[in-house]
N, CA, C and O of each residue as an XYZ file, in Angstrom:
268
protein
N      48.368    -83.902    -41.979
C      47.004    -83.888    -41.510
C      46.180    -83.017    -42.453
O      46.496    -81.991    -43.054
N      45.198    -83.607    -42.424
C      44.212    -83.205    -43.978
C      43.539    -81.781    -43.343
O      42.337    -82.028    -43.241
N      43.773    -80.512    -42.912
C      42.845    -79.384    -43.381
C      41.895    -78.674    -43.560
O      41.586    -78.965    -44.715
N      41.295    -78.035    -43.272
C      40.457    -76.897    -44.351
C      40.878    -75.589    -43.411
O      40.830    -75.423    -42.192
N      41.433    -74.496    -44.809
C      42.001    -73.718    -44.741
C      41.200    -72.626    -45.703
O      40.623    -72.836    -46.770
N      41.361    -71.406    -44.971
C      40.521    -70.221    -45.730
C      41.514    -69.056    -46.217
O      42.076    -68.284    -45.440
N      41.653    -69.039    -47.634
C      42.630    -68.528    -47.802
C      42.406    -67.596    -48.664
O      41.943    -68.031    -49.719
N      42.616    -66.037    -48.604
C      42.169    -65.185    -49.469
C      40.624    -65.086    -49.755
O      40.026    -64.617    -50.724
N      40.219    -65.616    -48.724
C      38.911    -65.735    -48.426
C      37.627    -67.160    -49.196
O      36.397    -67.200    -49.236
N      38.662    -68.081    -49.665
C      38.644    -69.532    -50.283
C      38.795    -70.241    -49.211
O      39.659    -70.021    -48.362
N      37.783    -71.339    -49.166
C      38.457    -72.607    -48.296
C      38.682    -73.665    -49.144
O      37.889    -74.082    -49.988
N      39.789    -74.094    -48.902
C      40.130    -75.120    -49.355
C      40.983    -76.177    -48.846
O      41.853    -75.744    -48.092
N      41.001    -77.622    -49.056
C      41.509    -78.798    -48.019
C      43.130    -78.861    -48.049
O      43.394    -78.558    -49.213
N      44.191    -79.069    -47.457
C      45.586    -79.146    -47.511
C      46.137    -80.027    -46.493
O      45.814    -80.136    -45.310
N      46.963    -80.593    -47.119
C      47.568    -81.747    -45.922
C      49.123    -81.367    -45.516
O      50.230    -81.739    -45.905
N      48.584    -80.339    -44.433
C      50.084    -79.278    -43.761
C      49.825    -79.234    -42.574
O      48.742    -79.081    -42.009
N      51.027    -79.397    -42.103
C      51.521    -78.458    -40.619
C      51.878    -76.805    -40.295
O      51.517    -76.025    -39.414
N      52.485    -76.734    -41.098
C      53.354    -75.446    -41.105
C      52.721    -74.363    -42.232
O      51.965    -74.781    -43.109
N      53.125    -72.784    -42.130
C      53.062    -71.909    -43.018
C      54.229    -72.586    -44.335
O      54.094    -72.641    -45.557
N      54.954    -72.870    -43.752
C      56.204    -72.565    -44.955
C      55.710    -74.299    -45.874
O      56.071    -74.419    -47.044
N      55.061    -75.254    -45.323
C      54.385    -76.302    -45.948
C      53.776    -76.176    -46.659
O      53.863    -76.894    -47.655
N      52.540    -74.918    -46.529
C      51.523    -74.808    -47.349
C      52.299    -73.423    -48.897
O      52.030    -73.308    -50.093
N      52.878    -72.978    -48.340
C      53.973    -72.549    -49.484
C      54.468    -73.177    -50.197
O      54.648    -72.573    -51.254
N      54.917    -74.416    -50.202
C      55.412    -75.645    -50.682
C      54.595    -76.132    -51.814
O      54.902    -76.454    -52.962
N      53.405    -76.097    -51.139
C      52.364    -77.047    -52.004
C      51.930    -75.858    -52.955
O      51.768    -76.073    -54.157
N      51.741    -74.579    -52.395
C      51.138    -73.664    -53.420
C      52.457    -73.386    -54.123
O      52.303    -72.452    -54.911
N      53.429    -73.757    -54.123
C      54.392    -73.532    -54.754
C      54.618    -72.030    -55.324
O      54.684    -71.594    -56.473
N      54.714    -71.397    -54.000
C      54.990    -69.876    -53.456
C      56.772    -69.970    -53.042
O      57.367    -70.933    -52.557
N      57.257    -68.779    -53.382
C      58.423    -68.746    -52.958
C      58.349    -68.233    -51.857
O      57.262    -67.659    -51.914
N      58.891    -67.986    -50.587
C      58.549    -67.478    -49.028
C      59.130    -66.041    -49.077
O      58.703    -65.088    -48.425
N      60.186    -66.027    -49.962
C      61.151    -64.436    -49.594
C      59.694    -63.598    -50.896
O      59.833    -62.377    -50.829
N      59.088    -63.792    -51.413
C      58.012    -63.257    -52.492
C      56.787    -62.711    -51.997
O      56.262    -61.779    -52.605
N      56.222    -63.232    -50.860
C      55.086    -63.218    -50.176
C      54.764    -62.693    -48.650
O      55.425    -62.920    -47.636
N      53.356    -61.799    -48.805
C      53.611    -60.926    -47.115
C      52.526    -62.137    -46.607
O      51.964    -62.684    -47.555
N      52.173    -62.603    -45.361
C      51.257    -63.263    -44.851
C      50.617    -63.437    -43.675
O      51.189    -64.052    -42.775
N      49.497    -62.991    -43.521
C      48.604    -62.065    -42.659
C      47.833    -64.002    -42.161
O      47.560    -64.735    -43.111
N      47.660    -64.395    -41.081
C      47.277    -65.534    -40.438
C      46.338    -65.179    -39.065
O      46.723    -64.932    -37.922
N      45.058    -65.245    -39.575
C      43.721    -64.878    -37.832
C      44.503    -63.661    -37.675
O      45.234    -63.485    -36.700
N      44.337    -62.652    -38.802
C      44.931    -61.189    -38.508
C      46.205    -60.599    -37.911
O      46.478    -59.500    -37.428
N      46.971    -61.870    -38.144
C      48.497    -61.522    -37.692
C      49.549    -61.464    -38.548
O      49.682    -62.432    -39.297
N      50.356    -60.543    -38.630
C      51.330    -60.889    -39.608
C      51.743    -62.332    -39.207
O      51.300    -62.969    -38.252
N      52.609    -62.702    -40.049
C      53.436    -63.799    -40.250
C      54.822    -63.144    -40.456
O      54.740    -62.185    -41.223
N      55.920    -63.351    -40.051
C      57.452    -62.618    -40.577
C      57.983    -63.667    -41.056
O      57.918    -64.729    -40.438
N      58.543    -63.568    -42.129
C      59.430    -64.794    -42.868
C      60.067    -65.747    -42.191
O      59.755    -66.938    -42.221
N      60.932    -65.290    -41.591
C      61.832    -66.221    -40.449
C      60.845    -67.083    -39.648
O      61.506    -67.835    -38.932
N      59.598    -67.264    -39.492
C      58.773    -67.671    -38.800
C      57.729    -68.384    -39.118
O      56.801    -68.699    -38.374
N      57.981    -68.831    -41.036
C      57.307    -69.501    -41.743
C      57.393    -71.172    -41.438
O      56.437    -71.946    -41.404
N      58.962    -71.523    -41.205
C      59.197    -72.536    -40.809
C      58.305    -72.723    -39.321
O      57.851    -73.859    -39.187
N      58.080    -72.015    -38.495
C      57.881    -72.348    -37.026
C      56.162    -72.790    -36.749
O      55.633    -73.803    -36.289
N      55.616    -71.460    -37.288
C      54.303    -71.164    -37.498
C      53.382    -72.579    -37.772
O      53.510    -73.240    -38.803
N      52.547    -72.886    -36.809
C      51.785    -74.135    -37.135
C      50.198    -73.789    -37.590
O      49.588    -72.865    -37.051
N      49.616    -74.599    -38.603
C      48.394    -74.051    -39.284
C      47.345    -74.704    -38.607
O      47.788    -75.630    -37.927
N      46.146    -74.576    -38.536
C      45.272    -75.108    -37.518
C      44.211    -75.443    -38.248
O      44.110    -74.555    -39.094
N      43.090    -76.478    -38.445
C      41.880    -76.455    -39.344
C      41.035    -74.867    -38.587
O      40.940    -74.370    -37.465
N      40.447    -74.459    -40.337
C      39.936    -73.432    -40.416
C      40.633    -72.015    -40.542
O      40.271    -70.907    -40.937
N      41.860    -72.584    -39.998
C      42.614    -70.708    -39.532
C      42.317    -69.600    -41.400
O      41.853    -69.913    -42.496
N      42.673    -68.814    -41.040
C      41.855    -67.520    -42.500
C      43.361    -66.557    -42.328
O      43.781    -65.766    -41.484
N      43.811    -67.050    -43.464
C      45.486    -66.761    -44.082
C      44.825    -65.138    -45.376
O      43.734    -65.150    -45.945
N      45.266    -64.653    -45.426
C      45.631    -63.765    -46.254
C      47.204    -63.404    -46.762
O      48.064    -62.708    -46.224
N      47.218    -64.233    -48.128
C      48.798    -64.434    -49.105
C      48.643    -63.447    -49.713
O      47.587    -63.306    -50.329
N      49.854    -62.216    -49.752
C      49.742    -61.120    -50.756
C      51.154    -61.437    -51.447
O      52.106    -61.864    -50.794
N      51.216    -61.144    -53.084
C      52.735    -61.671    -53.829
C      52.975    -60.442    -53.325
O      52.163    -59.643    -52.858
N      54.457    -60.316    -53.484
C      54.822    -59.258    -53.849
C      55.497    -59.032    -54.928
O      56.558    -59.640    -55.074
N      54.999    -58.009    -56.045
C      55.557    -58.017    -57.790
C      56.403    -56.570    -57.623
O      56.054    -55.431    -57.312
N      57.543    -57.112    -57.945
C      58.313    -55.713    -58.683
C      58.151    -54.829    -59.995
O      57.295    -55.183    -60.806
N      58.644    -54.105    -60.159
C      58.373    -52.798    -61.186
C      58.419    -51.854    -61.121
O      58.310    -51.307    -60.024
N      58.600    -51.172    -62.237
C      58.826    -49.366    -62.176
C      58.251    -48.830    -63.267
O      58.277    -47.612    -63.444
């Protein structure tokens, strides 16, 4: 189902159900990324479950290693 999704404060159109779908398409790895959804975390294990809604406002943070 076609979308519009606000993401990092972008809207843009996606044809998803799920968190871990729209990972897919952004071609995000899931164990890489924290994800904040209508001000809620998201917990990994719960990427699969999590259903996306037109409009909902996602905040994707990577997470980069280093020292």
């Amino acid at each position: 189902m076609e979308m519009k999704l606000i993401i990092n404060g972008m809207e843009k159109e996606f044809n998803c159900e799920k968190v871990s779908d729209l990972l897919n398409i952004l071609n995000i790895k899931k164990d890489t990324v924290a994800i904040e959804l209508n001000k809620n975390i998201v917990h990994r294990e719960n990427f699969d479950k999590v259903e996306l809604n037109n409009k909902d406002k996602l905040e994707i943070v990577k997470v980069v290693g280093g020292g």
